[in-house]
C-alpha positions as CSV (number, residue, x, y, z in Angstrom):
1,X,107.6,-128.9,95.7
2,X,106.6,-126.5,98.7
3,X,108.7,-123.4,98.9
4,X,107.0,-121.6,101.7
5,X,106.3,-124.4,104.5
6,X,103.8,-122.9,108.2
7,X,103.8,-125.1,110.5
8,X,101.6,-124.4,113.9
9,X,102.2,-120.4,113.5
10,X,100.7,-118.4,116.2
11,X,100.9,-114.7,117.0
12,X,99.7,-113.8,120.5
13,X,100.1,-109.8,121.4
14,X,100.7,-108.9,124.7
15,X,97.3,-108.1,125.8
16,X,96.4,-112.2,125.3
17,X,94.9,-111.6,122.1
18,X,95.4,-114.1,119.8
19,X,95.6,-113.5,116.1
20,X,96.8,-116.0,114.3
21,X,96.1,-119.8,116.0
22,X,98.1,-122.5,114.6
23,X,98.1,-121.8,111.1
24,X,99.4,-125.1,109.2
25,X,99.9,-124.2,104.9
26,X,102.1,-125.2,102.5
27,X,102.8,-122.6,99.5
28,X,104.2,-124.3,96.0
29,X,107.2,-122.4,94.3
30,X,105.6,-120.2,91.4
31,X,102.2,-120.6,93.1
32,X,99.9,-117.5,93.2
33,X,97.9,-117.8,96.5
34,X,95.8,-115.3,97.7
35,X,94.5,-114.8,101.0
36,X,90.5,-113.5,102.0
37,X,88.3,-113.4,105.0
38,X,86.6,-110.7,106.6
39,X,88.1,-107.6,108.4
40,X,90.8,-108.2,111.6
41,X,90.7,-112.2,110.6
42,X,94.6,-112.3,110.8
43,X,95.0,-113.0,107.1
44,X,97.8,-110.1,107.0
45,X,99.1,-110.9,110.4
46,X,99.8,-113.8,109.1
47,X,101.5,-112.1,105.9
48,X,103.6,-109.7,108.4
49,X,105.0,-113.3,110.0
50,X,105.8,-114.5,106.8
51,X,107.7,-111.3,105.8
52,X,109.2,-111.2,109.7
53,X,107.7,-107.9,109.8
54,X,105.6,-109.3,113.3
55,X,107.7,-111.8,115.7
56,X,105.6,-115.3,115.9
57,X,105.6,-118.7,117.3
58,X,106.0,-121.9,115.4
59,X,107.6,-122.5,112.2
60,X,108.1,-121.3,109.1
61,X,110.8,-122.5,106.4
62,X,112.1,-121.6,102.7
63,X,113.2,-124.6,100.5
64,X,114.0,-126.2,103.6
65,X,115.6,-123.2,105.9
66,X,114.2,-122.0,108.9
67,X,113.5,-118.0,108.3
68,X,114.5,-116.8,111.5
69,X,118.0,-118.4,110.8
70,X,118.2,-116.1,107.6
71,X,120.1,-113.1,107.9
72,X,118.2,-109.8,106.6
73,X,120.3,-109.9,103.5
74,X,119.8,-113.3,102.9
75,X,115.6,-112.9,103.4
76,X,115.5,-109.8,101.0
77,X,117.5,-111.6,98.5
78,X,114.5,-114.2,98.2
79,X,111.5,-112.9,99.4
80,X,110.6,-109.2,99.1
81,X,107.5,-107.6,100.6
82,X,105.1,-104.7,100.2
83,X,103.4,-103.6,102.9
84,X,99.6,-102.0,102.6
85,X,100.6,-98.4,102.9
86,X,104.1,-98.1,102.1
87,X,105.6,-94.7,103.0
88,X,108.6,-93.0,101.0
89,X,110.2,-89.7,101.4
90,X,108.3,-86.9,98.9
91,X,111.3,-86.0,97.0
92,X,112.3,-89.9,95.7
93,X,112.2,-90.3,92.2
94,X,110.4,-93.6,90.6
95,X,114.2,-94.2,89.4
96,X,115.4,-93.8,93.2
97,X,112.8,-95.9,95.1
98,X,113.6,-98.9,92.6
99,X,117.5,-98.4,93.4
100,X,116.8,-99.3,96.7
101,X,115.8,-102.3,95.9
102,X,119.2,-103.5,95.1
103,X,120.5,-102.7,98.8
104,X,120.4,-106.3,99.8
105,X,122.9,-107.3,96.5
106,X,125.3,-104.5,97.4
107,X,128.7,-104.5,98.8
108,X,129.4,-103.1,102.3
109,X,129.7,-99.6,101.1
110,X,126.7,-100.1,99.4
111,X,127.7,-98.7,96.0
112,X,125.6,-100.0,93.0
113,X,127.4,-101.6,89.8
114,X,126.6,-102.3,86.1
115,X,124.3,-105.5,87.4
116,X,122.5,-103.0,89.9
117,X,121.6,-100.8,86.7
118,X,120.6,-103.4,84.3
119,X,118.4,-104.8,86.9
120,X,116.6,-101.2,88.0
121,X,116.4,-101.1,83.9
122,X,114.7,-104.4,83.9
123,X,112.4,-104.0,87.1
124,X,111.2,-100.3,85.3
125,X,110.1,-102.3,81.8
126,X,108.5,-105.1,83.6
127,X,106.4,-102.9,85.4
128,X,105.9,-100.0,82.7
129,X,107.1,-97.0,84.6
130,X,110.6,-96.5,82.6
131,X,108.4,-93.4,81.2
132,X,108.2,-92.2,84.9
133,X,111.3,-92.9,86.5
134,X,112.5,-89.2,86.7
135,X,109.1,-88.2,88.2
136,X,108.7,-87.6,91.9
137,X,106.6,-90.3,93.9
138,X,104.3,-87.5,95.5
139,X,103.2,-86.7,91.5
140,X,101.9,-90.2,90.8
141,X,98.6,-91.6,90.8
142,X,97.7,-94.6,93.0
143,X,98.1,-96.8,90.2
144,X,101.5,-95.5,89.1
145,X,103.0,-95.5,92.6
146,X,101.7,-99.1,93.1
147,X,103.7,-100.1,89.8
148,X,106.3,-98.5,91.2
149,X,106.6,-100.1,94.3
150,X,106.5,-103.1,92.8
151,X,109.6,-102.2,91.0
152,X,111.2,-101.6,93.6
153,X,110.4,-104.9,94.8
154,X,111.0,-106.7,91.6
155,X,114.6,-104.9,91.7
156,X,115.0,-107.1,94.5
157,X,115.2,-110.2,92.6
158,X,113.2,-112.2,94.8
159,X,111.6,-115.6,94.4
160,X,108.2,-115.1,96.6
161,X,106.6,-112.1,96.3
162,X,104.8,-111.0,99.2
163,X,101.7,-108.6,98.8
164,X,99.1,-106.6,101.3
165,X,96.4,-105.5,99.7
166,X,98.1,-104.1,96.8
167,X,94.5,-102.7,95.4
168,X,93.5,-101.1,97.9
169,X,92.5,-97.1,97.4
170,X,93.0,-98.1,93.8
171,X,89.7,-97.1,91.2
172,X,88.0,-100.2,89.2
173,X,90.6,-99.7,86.8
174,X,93.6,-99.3,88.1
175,X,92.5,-102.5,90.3
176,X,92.2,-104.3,87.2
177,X,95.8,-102.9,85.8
178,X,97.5,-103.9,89.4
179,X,96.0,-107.6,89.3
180,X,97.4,-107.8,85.7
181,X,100.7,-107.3,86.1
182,X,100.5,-109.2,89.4
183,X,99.6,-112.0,87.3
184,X,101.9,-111.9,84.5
185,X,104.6,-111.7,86.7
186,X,103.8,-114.9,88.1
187,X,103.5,-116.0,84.9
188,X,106.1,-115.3,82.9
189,X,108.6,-114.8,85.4
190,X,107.7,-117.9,87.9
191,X,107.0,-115.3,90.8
192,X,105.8,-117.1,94.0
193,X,102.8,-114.6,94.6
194,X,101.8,-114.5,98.4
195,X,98.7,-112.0,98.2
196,X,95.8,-110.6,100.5
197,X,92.7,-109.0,99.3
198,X,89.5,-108.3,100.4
199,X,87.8,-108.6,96.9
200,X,86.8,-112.2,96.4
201,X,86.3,-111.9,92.7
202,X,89.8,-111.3,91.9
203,X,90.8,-114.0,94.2
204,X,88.2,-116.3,91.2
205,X,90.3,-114.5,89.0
206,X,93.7,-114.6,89.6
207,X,94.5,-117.0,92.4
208,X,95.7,-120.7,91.7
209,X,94.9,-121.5,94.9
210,X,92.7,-119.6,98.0
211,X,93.2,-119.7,101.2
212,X,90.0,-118.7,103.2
213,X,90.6,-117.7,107.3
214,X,88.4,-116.4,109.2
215,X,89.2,-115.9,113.2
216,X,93.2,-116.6,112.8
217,X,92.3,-119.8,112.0
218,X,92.5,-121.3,108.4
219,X,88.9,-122.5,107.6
220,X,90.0,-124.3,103.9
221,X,92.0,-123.7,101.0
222,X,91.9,-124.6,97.2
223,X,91.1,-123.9,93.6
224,X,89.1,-121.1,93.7
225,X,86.6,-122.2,91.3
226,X,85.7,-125.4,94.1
227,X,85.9,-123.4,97.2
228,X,84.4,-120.0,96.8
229,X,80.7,-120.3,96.8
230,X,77.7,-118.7,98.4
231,X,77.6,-121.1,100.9
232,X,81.4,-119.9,101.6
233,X,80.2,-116.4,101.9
234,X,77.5,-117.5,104.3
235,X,79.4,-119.2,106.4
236,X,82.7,-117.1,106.8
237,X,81.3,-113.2,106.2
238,X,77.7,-113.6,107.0
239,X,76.6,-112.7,103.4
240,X,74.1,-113.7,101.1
241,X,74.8,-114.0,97.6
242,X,73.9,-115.0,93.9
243,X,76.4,-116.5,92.0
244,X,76.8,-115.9,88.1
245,X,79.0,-117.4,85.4
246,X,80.6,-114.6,83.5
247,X,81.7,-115.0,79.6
248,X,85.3,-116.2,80.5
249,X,83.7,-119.3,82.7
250,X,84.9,-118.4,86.0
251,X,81.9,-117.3,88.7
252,X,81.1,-114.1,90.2
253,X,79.7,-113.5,93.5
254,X,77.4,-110.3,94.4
255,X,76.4,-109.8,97.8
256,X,73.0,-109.0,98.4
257,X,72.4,-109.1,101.7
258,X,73.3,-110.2,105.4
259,X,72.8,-113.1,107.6
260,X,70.8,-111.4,110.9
């Protein structure tokens, strides 16, 4: 069954330029889809549409509901979104950034109750910063604020989460960590996972299905392991590159040059 459901979505900024040109996908519920194509190819304008963050033309529905009919409370409660470079004031706590991710489940004072704690309690275990949550966000490393974000998110109790290149700025292994717990959540918690990245490898690693754009258009999508070759990587970035099976079975691609 298709949760997420684009129909003809465009985005076309003032100046004429158009970003995102009738995008057509359907996104199953507790499918983890990741997006790739090169740099400026509208893969997270079309992630900012989905998340309402960017106004846009055409359609696109949630088990059956038109998303610019939801209210904001109603959106957060089933989709919840994190941006590339989220910004928080310094002096949050880990503890106080996931709080706020119960705004959308409180009343009209906004005062939090027993559920609200049990599920910041939860959102901190799932994510492994309960050992944190009295530290402030400006003393974390990348990898720690990222798990903390998503705990914020996760407090949301969402159905589809939404992510912009979560690994970016990240080292090798904190990369690694974030693209983990990405995928167990999806896992074990039947997470719709809406990702972009730029790395292709962990889209061969992670994604049940790929969804390659390049020039706001969507040039295919599919299981990884059928759709991203080297031919793929000639064809959409311009890249040469040798392919290798690694000891799990899945391929790896290493570019080693360009297409003049």
């Amino acid at each position: 069954m298709a949760g997420l459901v684009l129909r003809n979505v465009r985005k076309v900024y003032p100046n004429g330029f158009e970003a995102v040109k009738d995008f057509n996908l359907e996104i199953a519920d507790k499918e983890f889809i990741i997006f790739v194509g090169p740099s400026g190819c509208g893969k997270s304008t079309t992630l900012k549409a989905l998340s309402r963050i960017l106004p846009y033309k055409g359609s696109v529905t949630f088990k059956g509901n038109e998303m610019s009919a939801l209210s904001q409370r109603e959106f957060a409660k089933s989709l919840a979104i994190l941006t590339q470079s989220p910004q928080a004031p310094s002096d949050l706590t880990v503890n106080d950034l996931v709080e706020m991710g119960r705004f959308p489940h409180r009343g009209f004072l906004g005062r939090g109750g027993k559920d609200d704690k049990e599920h910041v309690e939860w959102a901190l275990a799932q994510t492994g910063v309960t050992a944190m949550r009295n530290r402030l966000l400006n003393t974390l490393s990348g990898g720690e604020r990222q798990r903390a974000w998503i705990a914020m998110a996760l407090a949301q109790r969402p159905e589809v989460l939404l992510l912009d290149e979560p690994t970016t700025y990240l080292d090798i292994c904190h990369q690694l960590e974030i693209m983990q717990l990405i995928g167990r959540l999806n896992q074990e918690l039947g997470l719709t996972v809406v990702m972009v990245v730029h790395d292709l490898n962990h889209a061969i690693m992670y994604a049940d299905h790929v969804v390659v754009v390049k020039a706001g258009k969507l040039v295919t999508s599919g299981a990884p392991r059928e759709i991203i070759t080297a031919d793929l990587l000639a064809e959409v970035f311009r890249v040469k590159a040798d392919e290798f099976t690694l000891s799990n079975d899945l391929r790896a691609l290493v570019p080693v040059d360009l297409y003049k």
